[in-house]
DSSP file (Angstrom, degrees, kcal/mol; ACC not computed):
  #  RESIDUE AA STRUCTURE BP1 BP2  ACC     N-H-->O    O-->H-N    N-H-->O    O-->H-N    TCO  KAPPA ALPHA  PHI   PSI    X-CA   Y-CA   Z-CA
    1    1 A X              0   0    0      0, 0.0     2,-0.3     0, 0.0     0, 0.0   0.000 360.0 360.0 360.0 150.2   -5.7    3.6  -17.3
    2    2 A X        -     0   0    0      4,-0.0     2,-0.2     2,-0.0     0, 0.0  -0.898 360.0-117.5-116.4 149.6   -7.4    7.1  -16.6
    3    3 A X    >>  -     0   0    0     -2,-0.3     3,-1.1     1,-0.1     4,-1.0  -0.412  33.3-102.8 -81.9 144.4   -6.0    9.6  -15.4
    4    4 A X  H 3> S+     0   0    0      1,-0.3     4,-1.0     2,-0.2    -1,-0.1   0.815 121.3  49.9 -63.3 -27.3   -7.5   11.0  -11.7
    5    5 A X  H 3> S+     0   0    0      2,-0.2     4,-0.7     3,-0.1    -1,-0.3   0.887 117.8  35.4 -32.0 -55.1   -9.4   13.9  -13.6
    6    6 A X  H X> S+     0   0    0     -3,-1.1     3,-3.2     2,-0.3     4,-1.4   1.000 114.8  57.8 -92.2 -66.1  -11.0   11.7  -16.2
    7    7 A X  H 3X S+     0   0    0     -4,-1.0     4,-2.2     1,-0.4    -1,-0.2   0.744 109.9  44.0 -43.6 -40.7  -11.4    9.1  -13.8
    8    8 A X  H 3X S+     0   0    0     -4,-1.0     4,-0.9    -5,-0.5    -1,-0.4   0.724 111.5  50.7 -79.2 -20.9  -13.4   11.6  -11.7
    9    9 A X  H << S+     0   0    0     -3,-3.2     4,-0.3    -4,-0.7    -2,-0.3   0.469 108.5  55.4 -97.7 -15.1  -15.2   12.7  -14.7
   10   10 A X  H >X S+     0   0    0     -4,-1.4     4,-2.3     2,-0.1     3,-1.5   0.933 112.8  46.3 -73.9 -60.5  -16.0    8.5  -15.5
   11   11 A X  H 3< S+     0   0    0     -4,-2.2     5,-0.3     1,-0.3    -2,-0.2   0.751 105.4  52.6 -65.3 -38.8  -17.5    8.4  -12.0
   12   12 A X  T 3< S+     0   0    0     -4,-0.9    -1,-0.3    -5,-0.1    -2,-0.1   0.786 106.7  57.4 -39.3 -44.6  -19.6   11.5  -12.1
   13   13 A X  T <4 S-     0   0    0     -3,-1.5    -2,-0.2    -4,-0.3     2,-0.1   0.962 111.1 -23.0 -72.8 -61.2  -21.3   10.0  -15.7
   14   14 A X  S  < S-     0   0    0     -4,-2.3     2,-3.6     1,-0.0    -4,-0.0  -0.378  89.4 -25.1-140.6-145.7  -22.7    6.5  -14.1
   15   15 A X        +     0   0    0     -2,-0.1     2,-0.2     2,-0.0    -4,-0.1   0.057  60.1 150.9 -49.7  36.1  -23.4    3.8  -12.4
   16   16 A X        +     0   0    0     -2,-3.6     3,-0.1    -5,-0.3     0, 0.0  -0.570  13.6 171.0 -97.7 130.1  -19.6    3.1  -10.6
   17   17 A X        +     0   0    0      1,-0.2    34,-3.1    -2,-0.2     2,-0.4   0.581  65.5  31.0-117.8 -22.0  -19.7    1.4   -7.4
   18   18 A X  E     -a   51   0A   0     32,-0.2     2,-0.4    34,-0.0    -1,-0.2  -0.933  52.2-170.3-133.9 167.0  -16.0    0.9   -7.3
   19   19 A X  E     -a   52   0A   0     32,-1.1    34,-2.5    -2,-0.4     2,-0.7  -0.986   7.1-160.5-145.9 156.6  -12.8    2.2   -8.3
   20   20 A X  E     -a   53   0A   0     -2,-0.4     2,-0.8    32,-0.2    34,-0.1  -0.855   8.0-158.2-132.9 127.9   -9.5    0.8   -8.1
   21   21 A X  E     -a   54   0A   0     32,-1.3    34,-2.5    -2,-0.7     2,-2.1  -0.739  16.7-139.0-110.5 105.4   -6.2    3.1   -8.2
   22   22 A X  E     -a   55   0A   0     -2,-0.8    34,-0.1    32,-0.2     2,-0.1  -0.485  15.4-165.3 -95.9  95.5   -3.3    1.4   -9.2
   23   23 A X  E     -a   56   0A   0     -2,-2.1    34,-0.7    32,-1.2     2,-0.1  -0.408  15.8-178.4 -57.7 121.3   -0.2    2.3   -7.2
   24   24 A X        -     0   0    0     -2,-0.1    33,-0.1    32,-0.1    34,-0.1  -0.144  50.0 -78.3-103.9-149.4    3.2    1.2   -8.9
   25   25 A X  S    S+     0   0    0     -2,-0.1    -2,-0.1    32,-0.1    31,-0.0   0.113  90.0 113.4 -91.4  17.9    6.5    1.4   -8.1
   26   26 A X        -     0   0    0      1,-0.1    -3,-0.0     2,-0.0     5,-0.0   0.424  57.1 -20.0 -74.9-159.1    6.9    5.3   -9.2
   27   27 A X    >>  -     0   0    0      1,-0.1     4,-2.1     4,-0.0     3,-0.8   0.038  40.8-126.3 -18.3 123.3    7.5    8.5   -7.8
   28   28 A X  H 3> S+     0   0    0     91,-0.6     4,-1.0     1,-0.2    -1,-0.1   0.863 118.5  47.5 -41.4 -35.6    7.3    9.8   -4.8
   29   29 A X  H 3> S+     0   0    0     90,-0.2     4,-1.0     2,-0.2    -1,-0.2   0.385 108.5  56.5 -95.5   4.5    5.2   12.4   -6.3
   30   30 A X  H <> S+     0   0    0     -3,-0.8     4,-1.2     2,-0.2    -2,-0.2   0.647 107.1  48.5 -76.4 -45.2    3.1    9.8   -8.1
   31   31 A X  H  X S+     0   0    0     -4,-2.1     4,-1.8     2,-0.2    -2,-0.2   0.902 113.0  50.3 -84.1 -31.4    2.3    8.2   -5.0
   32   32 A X  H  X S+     0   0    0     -4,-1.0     4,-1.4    -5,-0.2    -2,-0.2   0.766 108.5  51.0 -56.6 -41.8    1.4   11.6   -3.5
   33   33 A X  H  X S+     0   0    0     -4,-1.0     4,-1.6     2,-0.1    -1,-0.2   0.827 112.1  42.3 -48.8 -36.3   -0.7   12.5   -6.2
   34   34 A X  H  X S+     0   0    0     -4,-1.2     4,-1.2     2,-0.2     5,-0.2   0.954 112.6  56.7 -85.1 -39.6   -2.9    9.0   -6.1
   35   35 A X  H >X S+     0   0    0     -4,-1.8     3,-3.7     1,-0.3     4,-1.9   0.977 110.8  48.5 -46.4 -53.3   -3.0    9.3   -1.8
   36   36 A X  H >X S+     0   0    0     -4,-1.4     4,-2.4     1,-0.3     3,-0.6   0.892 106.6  50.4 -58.1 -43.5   -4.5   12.8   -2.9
   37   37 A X  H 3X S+     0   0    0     -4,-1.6     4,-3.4     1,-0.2    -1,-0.3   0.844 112.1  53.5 -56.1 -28.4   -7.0   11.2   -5.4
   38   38 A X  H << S+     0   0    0     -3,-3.7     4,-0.3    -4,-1.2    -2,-0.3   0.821 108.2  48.1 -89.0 -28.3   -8.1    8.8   -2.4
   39   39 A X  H X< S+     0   0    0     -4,-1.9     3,-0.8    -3,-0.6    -1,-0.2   0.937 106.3  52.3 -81.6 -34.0   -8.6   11.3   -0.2
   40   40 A X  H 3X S+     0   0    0     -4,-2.4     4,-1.2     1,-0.4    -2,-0.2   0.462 106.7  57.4 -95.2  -0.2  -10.6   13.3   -2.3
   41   41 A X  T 3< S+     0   0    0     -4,-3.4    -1,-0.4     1,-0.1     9,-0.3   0.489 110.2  39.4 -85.9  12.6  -12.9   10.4   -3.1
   42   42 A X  T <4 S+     0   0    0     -3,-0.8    -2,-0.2    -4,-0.3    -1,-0.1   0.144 115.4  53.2-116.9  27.2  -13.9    9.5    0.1
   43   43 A X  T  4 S+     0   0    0     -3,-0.1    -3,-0.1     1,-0.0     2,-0.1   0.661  89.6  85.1-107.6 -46.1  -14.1   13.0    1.2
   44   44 A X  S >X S-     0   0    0     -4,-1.2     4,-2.1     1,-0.1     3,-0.6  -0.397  78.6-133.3 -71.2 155.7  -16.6   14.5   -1.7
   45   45 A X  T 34 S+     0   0    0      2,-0.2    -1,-0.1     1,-0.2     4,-0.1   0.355  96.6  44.4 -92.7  -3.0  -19.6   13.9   -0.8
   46   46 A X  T 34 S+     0   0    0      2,-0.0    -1,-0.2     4,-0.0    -2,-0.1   0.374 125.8  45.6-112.3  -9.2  -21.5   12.2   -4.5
   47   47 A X  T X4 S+     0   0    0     -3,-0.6     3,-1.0    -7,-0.1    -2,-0.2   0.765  89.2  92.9-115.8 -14.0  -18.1   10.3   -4.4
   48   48 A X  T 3< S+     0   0    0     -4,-2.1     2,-0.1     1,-0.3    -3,-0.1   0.734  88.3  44.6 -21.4 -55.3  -17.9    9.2   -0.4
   49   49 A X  T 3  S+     0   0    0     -4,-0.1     2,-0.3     2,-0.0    -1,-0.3  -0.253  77.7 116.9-108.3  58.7  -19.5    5.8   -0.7
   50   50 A X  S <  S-     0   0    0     -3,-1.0     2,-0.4    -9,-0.3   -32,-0.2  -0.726  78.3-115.4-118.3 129.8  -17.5    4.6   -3.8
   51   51 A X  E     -a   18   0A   0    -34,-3.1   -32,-1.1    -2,-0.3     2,-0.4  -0.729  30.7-147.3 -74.0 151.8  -15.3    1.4   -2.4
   52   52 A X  E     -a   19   0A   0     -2,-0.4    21,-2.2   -34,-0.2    22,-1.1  -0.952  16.5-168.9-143.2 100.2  -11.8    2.9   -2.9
   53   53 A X  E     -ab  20  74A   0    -34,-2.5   -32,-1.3    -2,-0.4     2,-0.4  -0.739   9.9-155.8 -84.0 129.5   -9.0   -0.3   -3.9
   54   54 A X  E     -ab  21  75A   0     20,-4.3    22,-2.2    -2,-0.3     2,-0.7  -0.991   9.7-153.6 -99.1 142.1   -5.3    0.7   -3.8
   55   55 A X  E     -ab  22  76A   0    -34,-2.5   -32,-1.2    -2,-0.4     2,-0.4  -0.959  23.2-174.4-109.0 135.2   -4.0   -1.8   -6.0
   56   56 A X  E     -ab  23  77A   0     20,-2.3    22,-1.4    -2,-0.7   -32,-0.1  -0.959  32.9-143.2-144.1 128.6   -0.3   -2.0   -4.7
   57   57 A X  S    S+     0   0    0    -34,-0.7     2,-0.3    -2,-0.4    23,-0.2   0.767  86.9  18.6 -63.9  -8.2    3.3   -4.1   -5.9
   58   58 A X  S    S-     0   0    0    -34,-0.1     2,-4.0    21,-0.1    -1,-0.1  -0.972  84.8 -99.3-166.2 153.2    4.3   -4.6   -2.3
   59   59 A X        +     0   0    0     -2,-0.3     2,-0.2    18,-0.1    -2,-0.0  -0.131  58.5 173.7 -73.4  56.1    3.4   -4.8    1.6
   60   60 A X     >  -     0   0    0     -2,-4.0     4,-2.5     1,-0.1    -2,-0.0  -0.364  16.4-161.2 -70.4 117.7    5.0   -0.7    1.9
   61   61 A X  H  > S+     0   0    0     -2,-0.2     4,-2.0     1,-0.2     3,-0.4   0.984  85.9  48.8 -68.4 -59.7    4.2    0.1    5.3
   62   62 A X  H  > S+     0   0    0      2,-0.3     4,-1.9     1,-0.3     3,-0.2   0.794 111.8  51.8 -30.6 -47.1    4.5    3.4    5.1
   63   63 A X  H  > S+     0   0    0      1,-0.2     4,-1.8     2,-0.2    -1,-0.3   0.947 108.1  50.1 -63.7 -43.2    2.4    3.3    2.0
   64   64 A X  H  < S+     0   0    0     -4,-2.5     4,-0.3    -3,-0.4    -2,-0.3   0.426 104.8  58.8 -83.7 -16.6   -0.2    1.4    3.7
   65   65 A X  H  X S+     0   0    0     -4,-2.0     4,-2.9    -3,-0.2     3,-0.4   0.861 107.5  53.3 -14.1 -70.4   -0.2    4.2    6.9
   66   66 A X  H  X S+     0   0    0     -4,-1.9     4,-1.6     1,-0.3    -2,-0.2   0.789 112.0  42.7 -68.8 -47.3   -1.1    6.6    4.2
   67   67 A X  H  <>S+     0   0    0     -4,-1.8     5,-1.7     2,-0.2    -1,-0.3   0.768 106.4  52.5 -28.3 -53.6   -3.9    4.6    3.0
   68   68 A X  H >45S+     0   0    0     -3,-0.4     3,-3.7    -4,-0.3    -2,-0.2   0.997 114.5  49.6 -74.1 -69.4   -5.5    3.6    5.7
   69   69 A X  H 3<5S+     0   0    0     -4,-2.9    -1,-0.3     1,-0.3    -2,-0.2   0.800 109.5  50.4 -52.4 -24.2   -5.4    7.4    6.6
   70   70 A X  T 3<5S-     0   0    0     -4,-1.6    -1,-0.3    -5,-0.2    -2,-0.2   0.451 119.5-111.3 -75.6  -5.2   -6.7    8.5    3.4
   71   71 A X  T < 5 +     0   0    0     -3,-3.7     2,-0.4     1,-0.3    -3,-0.2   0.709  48.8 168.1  56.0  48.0   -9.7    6.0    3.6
   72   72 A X      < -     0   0    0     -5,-1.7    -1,-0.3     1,-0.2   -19,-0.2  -0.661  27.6-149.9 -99.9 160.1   -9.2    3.6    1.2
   73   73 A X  S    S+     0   0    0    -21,-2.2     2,-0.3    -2,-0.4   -20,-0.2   0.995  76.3  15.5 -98.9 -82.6  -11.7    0.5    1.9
   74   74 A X  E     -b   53   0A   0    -22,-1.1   -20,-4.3    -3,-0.1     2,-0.4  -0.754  51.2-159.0-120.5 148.9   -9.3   -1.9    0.4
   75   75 A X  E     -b   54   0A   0     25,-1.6     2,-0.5    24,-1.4   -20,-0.2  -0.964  13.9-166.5-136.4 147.6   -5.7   -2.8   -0.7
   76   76 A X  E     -b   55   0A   0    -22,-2.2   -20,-2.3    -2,-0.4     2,-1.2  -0.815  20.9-134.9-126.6 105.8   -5.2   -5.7   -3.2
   77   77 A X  E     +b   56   0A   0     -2,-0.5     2,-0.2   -22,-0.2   -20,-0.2  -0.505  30.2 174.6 -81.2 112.1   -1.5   -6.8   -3.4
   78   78 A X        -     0   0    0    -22,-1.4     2,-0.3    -2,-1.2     5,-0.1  -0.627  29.8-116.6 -92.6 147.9    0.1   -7.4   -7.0
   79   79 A X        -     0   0    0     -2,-0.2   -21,-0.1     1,-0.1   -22,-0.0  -0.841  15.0-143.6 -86.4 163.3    3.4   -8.2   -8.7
   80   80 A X  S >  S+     0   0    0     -2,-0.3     3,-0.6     1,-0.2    -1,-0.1   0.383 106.6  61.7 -95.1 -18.9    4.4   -6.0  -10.6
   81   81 A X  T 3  S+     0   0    0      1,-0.2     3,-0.3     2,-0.1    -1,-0.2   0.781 115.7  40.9 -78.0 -25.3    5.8   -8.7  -13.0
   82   82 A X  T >  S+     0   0    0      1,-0.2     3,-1.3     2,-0.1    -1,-0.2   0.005  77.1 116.7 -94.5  16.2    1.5   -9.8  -13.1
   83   83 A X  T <  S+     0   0    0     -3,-0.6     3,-0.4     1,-0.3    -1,-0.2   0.802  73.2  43.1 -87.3 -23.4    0.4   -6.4  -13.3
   84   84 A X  T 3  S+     0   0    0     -3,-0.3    -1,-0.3     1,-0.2    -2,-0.1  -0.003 107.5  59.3 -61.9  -0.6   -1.3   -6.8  -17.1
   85   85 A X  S <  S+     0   0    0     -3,-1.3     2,-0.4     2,-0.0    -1,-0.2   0.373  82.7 101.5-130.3  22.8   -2.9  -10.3  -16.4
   86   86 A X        -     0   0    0     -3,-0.4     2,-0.4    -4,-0.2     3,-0.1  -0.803  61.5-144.9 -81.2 140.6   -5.5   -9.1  -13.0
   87   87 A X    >>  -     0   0    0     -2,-0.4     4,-2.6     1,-0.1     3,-0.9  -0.962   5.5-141.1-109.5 116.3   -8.9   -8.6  -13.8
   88   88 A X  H 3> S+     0   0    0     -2,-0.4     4,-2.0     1,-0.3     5,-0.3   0.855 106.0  44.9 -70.2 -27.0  -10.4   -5.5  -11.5
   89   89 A X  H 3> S+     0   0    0      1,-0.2     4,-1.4     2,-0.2    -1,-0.3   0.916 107.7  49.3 -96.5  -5.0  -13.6   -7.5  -11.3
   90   90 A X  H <> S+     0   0    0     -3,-0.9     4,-2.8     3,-0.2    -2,-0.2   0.859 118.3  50.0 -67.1 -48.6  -12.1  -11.1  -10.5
   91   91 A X  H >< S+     0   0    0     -4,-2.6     3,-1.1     2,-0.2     4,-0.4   0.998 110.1  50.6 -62.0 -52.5  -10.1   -8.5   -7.6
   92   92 A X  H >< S+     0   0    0     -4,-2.0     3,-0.6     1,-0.4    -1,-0.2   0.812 107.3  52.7 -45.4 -52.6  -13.4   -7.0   -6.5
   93   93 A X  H 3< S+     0   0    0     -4,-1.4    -1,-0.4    -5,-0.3    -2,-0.2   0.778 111.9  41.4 -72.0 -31.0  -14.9  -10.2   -6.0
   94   94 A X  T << S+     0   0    0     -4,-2.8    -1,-0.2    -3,-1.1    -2,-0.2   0.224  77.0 118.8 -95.9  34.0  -12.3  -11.7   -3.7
   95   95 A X    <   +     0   0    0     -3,-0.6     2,-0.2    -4,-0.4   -19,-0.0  -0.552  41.1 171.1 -91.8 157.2  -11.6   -9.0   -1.6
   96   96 A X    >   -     0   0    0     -2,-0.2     3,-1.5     4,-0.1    -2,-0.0  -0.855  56.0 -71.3-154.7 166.5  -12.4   -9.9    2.2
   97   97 A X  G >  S+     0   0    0      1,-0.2     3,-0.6    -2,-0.2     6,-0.3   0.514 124.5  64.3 -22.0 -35.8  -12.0   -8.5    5.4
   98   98 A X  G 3  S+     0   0    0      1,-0.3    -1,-0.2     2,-0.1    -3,-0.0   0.610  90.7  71.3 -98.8  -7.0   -8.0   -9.3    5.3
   99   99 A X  G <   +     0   0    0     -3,-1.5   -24,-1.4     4,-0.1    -1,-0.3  -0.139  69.6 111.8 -91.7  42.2   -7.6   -6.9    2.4
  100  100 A X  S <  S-     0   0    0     -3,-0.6   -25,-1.6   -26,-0.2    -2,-0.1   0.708  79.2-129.4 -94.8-104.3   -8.2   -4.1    4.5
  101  101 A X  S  > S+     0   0    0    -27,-0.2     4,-3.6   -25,-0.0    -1,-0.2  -0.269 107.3  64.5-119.8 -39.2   -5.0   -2.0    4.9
  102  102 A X  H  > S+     0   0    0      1,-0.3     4,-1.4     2,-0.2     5,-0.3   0.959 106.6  48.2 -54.0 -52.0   -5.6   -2.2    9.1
  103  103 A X  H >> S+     0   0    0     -6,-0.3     4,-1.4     2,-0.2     3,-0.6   0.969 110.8  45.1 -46.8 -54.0   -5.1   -5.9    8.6
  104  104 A X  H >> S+     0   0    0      1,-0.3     3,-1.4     2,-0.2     4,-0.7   0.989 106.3  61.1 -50.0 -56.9   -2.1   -5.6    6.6
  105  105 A X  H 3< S+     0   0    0     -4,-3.6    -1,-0.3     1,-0.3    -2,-0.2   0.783 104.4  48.5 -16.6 -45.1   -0.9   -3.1    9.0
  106  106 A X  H << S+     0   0    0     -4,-1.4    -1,-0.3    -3,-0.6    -2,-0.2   0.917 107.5  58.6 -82.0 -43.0   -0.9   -5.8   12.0
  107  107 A X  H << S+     0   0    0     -3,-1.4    -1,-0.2    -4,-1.4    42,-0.2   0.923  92.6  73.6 -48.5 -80.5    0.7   -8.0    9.8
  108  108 A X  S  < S-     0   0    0     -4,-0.7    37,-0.2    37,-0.4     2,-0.1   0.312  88.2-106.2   6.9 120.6    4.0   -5.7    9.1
  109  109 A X        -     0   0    0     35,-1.9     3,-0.4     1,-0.2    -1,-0.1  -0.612  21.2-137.4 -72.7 152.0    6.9   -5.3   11.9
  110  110 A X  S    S+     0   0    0      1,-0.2    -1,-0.2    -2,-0.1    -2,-0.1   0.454  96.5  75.3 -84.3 -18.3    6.6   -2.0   13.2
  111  111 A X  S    S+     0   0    0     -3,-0.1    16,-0.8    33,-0.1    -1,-0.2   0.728  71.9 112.7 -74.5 -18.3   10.3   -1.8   13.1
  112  112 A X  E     +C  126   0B   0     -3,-0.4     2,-0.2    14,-0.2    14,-0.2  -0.614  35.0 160.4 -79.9 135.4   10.3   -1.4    9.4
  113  113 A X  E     -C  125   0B   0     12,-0.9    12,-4.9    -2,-0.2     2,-0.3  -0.906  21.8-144.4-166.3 142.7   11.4    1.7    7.9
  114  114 A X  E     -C  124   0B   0     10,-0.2     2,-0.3    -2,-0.2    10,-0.2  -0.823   3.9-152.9-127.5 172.6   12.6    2.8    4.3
  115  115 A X  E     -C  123   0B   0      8,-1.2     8,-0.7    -2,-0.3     6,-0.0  -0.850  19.8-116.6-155.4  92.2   15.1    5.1    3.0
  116  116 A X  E     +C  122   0B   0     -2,-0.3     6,-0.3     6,-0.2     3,-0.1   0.282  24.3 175.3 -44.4 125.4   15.3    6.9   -0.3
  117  117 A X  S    S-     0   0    0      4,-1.5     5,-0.2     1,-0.2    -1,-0.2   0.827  74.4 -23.0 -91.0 -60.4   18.0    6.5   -2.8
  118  118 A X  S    S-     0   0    0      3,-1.1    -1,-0.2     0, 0.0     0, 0.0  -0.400  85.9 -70.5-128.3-139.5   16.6    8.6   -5.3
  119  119 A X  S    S+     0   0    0     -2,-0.1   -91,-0.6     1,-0.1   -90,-0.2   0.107 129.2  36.7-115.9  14.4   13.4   10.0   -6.4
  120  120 A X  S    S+     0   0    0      1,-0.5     2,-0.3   -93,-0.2    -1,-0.1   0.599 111.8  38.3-125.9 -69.8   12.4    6.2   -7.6
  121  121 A X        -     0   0    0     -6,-0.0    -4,-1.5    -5,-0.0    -3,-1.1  -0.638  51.4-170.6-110.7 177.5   13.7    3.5   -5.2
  122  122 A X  E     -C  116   0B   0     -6,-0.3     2,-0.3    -2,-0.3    -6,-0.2  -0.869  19.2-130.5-151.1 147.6   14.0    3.3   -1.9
  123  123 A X  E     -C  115   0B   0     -8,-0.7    -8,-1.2    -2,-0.3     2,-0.3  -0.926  27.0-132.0-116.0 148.6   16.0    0.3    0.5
  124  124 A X  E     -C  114   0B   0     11,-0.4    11,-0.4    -2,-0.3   -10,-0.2  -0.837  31.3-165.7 -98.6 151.3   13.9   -1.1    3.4
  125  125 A X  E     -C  113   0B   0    -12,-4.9   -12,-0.9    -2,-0.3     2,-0.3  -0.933  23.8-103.7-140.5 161.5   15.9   -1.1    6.6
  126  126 A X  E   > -C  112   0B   0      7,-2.8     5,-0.7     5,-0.3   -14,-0.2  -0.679  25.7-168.4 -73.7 146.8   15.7   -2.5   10.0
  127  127 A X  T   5S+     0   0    0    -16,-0.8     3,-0.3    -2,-0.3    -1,-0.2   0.303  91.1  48.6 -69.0 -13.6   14.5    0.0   13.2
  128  128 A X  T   5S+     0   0    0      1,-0.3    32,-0.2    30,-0.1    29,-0.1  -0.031 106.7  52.3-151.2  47.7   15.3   -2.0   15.7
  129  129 A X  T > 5S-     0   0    0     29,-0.2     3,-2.1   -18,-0.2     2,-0.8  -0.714 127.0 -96.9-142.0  78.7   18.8   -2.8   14.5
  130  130 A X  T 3 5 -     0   0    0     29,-0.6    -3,-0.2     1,-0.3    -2,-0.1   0.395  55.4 -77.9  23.0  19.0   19.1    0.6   14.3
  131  131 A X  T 3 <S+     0   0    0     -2,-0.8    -1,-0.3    -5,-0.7    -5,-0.3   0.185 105.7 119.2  61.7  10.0   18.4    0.8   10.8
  132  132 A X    <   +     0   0    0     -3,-2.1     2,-0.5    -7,-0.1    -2,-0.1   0.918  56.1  74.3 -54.7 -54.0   21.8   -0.3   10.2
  133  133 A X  S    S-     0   0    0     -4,-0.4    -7,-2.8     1,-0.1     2,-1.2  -0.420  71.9-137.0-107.4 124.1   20.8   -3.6    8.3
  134  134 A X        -     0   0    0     -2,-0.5     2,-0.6    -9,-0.2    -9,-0.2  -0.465  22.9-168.7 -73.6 103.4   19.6   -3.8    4.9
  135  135 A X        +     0   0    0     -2,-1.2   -11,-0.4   -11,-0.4     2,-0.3  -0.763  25.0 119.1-113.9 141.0   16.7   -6.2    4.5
  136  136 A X     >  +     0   0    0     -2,-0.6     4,-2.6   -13,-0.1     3,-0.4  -0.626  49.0  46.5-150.8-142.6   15.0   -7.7    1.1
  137  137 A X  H >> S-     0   0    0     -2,-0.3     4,-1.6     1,-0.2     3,-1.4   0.180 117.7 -15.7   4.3-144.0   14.5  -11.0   -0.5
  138  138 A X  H 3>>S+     0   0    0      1,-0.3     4,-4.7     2,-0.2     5,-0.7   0.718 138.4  46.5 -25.9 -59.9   13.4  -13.4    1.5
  139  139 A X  I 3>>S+     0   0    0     -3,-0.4     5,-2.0     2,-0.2     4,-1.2   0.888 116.7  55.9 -68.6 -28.3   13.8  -12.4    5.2
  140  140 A X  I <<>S+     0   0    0     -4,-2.6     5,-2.6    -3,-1.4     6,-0.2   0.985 123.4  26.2 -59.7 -50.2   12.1   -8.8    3.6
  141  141 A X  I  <5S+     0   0    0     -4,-1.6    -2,-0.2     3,-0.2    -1,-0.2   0.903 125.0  42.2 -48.4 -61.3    9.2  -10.9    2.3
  142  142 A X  I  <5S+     0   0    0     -4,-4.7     6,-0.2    -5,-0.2    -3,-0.2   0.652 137.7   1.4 -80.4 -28.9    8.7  -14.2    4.6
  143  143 A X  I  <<S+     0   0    0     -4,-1.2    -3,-0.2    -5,-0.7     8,-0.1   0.874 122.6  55.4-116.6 -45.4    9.3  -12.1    7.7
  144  144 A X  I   <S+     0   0    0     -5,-2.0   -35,-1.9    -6,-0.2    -3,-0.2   0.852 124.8  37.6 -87.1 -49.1    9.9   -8.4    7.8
  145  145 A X  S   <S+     0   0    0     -5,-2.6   -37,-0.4    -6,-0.3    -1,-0.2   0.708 115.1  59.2 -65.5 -26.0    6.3   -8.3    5.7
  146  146 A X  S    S-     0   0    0     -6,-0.2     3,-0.3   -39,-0.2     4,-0.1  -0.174  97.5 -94.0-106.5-168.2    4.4  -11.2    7.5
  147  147 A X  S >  S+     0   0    0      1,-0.2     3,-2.7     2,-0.2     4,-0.3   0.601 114.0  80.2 -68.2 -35.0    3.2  -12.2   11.2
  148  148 A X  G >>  +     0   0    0      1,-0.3     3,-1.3    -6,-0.2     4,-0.7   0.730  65.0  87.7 -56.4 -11.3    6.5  -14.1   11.4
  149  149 A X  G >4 S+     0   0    0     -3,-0.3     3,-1.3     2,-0.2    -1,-0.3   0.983  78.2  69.6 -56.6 -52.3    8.2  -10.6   12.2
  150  150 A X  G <4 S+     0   0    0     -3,-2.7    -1,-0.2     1,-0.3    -2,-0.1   0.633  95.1  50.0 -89.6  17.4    7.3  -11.5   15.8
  151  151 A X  G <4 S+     0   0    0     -3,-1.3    -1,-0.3    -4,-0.3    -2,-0.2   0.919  83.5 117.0 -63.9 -57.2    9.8  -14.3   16.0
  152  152 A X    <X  -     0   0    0     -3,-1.3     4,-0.8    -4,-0.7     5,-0.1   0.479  65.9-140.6 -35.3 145.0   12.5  -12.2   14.7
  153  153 A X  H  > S+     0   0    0      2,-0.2     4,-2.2     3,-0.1    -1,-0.2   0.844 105.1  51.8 -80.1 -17.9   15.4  -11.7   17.2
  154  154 A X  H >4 S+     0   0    0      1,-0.2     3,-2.2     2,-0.2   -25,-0.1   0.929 106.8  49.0 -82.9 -83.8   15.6   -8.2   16.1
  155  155 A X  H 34 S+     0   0    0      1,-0.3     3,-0.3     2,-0.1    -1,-0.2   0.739 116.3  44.1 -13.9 -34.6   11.9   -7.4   16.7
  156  156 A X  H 3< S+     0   0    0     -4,-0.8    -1,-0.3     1,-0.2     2,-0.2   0.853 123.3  34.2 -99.0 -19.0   12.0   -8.9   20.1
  157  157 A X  S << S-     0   0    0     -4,-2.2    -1,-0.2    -3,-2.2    -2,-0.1  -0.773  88.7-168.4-108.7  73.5   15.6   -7.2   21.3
  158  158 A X        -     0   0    0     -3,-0.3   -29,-0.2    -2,-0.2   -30,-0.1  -0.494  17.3-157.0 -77.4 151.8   15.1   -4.0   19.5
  159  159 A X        -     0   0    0      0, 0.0   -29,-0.6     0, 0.0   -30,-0.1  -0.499  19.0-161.9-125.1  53.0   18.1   -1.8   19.2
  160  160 A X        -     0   0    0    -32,-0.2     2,-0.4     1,-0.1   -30,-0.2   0.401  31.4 -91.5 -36.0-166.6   16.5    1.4   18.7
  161  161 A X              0   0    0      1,-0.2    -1,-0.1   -34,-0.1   -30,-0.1  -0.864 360.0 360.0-122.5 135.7   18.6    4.3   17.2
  162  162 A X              0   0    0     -2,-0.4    -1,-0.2    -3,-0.1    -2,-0.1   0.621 360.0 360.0 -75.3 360.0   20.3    6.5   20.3
C-alpha cells in the first residue's frame, strides 16, 4: 500500500486511470486523512478525472455521507477478514452503477447513527429509538444496512430524541 504522497507521486509518473483507497477500520484521523486524499483528487485538476474507489469494511453511513461529498466515483464493500485475497482489477471490472456511494446511501436507514467509544471503535445505534438501542449482528447487517430498514417497526414509528 502507498502512502497518499507517494500515491500522488505514482499518478503524476503514468498512465493511471484509477485509484482505489483503502479505508479500514482505523482512526478517526486515518479516515480523515484518506476523505482528504479523495478530495484532493477530484479537485486537482491533472488528477480530476482519475475514477476514485473507496474500498470500505462496512456499509458506515456516515462514512459513506463523507464520500459521496468528497467525490468518490465508487465504493466497493470488503471484509476485513478478505481484505488480502481482492484483486483491485477483478474490483474495477465489476463495479456498476450500484457501487456508487448515492446508491448505498438509499439503501441505509436514515435513522442510523454511531457513537464513539474510543479513538478506534465506535457502537451503531438506533435514531429513531432514540438512540437508546444498540444494534449489530444481524439486525445491524440484514436490516439496519439494507432496503429492509423500511419494514423495521422502529423506522416506521420513529421515537426521535426530545
Amino acid at each position: 500500500m502507498l502512502t497518499p504522497a507517494r500515491c500522488l507521486e505514482r499518478v503524476g509518473e503514468g498512465d493511471v486511470r484509477a485509484v482505489a483507497i483503502v479505508f479500514g477500520s482505523g482512526s478517526d484521523t486515518r479516515r480523515a486523512i484518506l476523505l482528504e486524499f479523495v478530495s484532493i483528487l477530484k479537485n486537482n485538476a491533472k488528477t480530476g478525472d482519475l475514477t476514485v474507489v473507496a474500498v470500505v469494511p462496512a456499509r458506515h453511513r456516515l462514512l459513506l455521507e463523507a464520500l459521496k461529498r468528497e467525490g468518490a466515483d465508487f465504493v466497493f464493500i470488503f471484509s476485513e477478514s478478505t481484505a488480502n485475497s481482492f484483486c483491485v482489477d477483478d474490483m474495477l471490472g465489476g463495479l456498476t452503477a450500484k457501487n456508487r456511494p448515492e446508491h448505498i446511501l438509499k439503501e441505509i436507514c436514515p435513522h442510523l447513527n454511531y457513537s464513539a467509544i474510543d479513538s478506534r471503535r465506535e457502537i451503531s445505534l438506533c435514531g429513531a429509538y432514540r438512540n437508546r438501542m444498540v444494534l449489530g449482528g444481524s439486525r445491524l447487517h440484514n436490516i439496519c444496512e439494507t432496503n429492509e430498514h423500511i419494514g423495521c417497526e422502529y423506522y416506521l414509528n420513529p421515537r426521535p430524541s426530545a
